[in-house]
ZATI-54151 format. One record per atom (N, C-alpha, C): residue number from 1; x negated, y, z negated. Coordinates in steps of 0.02 Angstrom, whole numbers, plus 50000, padded with zeros to 5 digits. Atoms other than C-alpha are relative to their C-alpha. Layout:
REM residues N
seq	east	north	up
NUM	X	Y	Z
...
//
This chain:
REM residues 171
seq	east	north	up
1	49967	50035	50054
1	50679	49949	51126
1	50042	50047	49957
2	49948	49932	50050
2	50733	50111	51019
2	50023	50057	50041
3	49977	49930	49959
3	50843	50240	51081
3	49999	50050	49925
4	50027	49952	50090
4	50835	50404	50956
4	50052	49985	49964
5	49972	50018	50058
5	50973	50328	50861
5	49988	49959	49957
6	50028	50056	50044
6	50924	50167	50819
6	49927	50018	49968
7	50053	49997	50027
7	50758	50235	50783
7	49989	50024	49943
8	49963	49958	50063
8	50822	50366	50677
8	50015	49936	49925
9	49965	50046	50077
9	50933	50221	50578
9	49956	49965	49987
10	50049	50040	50000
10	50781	50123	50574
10	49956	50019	49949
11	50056	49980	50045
11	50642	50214	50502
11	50022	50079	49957
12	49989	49957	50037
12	50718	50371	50440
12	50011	49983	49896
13	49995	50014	50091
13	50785	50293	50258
13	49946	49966	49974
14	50042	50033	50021
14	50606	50227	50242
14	49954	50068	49995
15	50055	49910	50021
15	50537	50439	50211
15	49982	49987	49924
16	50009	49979	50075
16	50562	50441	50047
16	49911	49950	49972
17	50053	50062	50008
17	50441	50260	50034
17	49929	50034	50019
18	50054	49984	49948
18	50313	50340	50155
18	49975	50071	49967
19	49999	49922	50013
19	50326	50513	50089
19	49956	49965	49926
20	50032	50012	50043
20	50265	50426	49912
20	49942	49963	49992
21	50068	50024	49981
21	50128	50321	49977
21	49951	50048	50038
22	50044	49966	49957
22	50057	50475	50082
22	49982	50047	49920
23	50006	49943	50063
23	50076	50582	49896
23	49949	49954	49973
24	50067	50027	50055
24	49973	50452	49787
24	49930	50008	50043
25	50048	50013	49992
25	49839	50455	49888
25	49986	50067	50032
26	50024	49917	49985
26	49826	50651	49946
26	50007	50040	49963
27	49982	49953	50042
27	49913	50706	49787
27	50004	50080	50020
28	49975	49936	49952
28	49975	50853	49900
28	50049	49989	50042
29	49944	49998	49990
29	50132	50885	49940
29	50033	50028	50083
30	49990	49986	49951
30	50123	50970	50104
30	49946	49967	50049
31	50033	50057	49969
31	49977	50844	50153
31	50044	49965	50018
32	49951	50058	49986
32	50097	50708	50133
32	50054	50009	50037
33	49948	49995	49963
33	50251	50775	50215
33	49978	50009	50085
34	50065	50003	49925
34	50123	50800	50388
34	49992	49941	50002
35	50009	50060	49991
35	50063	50638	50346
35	50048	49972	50046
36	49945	50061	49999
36	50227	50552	50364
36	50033	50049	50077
37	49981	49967	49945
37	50285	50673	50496
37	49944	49971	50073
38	50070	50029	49945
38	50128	50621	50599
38	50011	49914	50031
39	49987	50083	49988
39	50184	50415	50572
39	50044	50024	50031
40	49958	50012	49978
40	50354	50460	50635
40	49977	50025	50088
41	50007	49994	49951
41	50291	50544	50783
41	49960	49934	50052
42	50027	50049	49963
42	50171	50410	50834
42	50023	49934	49993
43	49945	50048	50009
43	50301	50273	50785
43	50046	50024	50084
44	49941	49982	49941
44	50411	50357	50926
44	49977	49981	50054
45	50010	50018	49923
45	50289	50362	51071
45	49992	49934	49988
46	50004	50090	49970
46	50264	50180	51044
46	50042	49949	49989
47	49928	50007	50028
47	50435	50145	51014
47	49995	49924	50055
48	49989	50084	49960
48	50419	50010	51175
48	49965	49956	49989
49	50046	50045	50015
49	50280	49911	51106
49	50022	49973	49919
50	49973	50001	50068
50	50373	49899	50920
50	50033	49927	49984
51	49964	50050	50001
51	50462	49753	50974
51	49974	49918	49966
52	50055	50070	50015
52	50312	49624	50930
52	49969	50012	49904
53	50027	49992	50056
53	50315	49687	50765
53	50039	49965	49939
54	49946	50029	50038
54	50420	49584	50618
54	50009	50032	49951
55	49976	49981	50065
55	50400	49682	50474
55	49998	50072	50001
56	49995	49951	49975
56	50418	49869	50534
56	49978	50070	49929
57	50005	49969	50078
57	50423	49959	50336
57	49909	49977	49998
58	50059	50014	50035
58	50254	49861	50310
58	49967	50055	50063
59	50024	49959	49970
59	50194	49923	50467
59	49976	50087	50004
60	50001	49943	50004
60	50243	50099	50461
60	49967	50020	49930
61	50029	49988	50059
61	50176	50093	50261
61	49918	49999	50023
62	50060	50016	50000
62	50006	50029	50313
62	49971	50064	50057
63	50008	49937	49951
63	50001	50166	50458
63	49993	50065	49953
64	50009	49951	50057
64	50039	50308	50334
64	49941	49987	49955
65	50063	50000	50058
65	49899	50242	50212
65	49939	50013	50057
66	50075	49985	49959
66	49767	50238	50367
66	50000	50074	50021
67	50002	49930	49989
67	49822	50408	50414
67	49992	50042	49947
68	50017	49943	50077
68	49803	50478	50244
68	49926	49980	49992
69	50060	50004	50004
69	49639	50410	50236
69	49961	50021	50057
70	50038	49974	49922
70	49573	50469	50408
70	50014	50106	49971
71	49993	49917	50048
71	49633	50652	50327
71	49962	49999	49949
72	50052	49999	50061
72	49539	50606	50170
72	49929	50011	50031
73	50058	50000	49981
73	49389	50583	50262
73	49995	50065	50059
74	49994	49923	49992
74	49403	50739	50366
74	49968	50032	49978
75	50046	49958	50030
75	49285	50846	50372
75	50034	50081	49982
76	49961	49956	50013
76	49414	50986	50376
76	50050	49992	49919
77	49980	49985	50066
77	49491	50915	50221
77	49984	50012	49940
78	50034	49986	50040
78	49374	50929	50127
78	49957	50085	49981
79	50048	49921	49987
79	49292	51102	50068
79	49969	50025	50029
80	50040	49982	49956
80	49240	51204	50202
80	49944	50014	49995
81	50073	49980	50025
81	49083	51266	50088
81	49962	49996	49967
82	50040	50044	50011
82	49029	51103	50039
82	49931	50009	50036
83	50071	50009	49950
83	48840	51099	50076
83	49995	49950	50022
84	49998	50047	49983
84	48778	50960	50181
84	49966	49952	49947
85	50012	50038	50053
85	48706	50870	50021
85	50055	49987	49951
86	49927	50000	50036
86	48862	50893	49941
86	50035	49949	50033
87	49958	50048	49968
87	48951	50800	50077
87	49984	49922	49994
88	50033	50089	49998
88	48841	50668	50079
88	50020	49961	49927
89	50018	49992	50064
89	48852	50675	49900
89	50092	49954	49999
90	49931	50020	49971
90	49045	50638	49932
90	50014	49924	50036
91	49984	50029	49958
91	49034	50518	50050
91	49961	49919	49963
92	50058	50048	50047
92	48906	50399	49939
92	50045	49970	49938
93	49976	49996	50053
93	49029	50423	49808
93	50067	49968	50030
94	49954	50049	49975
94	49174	50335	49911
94	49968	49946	50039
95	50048	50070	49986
95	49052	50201	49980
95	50008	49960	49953
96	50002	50054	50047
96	49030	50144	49803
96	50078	49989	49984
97	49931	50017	50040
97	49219	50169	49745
97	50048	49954	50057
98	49991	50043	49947
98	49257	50073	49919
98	49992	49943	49991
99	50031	50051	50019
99	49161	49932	49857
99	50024	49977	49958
100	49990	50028	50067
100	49205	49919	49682
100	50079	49996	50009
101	49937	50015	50003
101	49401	49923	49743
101	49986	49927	50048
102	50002	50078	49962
102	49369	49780	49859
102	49966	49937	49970
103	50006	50084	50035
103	49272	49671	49723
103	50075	50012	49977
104	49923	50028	50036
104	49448	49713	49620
104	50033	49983	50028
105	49944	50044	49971
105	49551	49652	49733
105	49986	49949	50034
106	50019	50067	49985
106	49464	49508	49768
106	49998	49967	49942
107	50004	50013	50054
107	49439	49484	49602
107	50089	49964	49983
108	49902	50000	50005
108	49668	49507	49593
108	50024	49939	50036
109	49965	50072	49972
109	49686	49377	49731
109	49999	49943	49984
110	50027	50071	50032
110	49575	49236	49652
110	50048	50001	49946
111	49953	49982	50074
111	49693	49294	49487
111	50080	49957	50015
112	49919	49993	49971
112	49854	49283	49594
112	50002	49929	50007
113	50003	50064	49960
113	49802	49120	49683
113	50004	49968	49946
114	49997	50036	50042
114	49785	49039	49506
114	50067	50000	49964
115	49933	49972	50020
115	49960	49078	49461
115	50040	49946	50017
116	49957	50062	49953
116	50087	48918	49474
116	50045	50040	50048
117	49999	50021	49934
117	50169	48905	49642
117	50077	50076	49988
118	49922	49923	49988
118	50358	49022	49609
118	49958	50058	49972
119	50034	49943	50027
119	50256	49147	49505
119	49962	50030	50052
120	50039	49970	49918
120	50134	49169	49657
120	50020	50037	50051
121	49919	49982	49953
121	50294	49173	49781
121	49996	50066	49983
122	49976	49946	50041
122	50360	49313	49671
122	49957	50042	50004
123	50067	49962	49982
123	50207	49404	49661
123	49979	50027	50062
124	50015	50001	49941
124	50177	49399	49812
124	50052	50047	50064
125	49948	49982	49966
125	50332	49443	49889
125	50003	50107	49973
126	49997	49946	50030
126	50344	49593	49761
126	49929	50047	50029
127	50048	49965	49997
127	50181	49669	49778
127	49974	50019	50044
128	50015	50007	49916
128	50100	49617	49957
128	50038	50012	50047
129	49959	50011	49932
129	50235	49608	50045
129	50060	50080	49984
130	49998	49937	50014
130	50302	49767	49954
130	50115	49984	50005
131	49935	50021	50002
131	50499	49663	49942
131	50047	50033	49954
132	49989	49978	50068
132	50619	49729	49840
132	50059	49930	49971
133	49985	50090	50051
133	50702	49596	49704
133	50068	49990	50032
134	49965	50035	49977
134	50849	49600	49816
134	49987	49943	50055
135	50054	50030	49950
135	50760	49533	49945
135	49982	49938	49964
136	50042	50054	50000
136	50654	49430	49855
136	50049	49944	49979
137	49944	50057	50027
137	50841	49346	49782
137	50036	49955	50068
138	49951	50040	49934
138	50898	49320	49962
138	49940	49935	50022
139	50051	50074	49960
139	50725	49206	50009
139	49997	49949	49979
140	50010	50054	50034
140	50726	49128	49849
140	50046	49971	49961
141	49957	50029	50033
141	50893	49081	49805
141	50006	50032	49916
142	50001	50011	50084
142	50847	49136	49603
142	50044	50067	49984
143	49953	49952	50040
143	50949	49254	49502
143	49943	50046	49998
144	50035	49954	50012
144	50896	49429	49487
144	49959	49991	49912
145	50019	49989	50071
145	50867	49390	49297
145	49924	49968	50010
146	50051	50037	49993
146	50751	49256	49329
146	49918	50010	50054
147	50042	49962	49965
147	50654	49342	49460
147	49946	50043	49969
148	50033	49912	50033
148	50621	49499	49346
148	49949	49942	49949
149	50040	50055	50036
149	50564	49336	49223
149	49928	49986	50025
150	50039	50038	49970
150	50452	49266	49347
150	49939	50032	50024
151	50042	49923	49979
151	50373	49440	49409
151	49972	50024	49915
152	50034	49960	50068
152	50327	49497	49231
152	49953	49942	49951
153	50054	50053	50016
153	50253	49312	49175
153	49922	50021	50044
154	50053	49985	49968
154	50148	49350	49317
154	49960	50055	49994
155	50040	49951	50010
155	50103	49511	49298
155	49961	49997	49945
156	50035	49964	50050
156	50057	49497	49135
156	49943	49932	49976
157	50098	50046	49967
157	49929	49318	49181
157	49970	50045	50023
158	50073	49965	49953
158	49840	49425	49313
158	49976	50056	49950
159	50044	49947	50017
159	49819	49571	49202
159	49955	49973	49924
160	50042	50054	50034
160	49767	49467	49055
160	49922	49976	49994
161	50046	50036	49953
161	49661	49367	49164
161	49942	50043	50013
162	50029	49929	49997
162	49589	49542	49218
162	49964	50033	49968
163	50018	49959	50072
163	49572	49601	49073
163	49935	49959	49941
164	50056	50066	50047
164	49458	49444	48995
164	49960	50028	50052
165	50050	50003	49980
165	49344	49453	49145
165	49978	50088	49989
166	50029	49935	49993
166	49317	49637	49150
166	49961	50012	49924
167	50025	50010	50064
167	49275	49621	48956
167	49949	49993	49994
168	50063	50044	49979
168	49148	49492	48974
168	49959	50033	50071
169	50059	49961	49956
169	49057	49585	49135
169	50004	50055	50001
170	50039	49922	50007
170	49037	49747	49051
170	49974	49997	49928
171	50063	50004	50048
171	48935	49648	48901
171	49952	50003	50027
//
């Protein structure tokens, strides 16, 4: 399906994107540039199987985050002269913060889902789907003004929303 040009024009102007999703989460600078060097390589060999894919950016984003986390967990990335209680010690300690991100974002979706119906859209488009507001003007017909409107009502229900329950379950 890709020859090295189109692949090039393809995923190359999507570094910078990739390069900043591999930084927040290694906060290392020559981690992340490996990272993303690592997606492009294994983007290439499976350059003929790419074709069944529709949203290629999400793809290659969600690839970069599993490969930064397969490095996180690394036993090489971590201090070579961690003791083995230490590690464990580590590893116990992203179990729970594993957990407590997956009630919050279960917590975010029930938030989201309560959100009337364009606000949701919007939301949705922006955040999940990782769109940018030109984008989200070409699906949804609306003016960039009204968009930025519709995205910041929302944001600021869910965090709100967020912000009451988290209140109330840490009386």
């Amino acid at each position: 399906m890709f020859d090295a040009q189109t692949f090039k024009d393809t995923f190359l102007p999507w570094h910078g994107h990739l390069y900043r999703t591999a930084y927040r989460l290694l906060n290392c600078q020559a981690d992340a540039e490996d990272t993303v060097q690592d997606v492009f390589v294994k983007l290439w060999n499976m350059r003929e199987n790419l074709s069944g894919i529709k949203n290629l950016q999400a793809y290659a984003t969600t690839m970069t985050r599993n490969l930064c986390l397969d490095r996180m967990r690394s036993s090489v990335y971590r201090n070579s002269d961690n003791s083995a209680a230490e590690s464990l010690r580590y590893e116990w300690i992203d179990a729970v913060e594993q957990i407590d991100q997956q009630d919050e974002l279960k917590m975010v979706l029930v938030l989201v889902d309560q959100l009337p119906q364009k606000q949701r859209e919007i939301f949705r488009m922006r955040h999940f789907n990782e769109l940018s507001l030109e984008e989200i003007r070409q699906l949804t017909g609306l003016s960039p003004v009204n968009i930025r409107v519709q995205l910041s009502r929302a944001q600021k229900k869910v965090k709100e929303q967020y912000e009451r329950i988290n209140c109330h379950g840490n009386r």
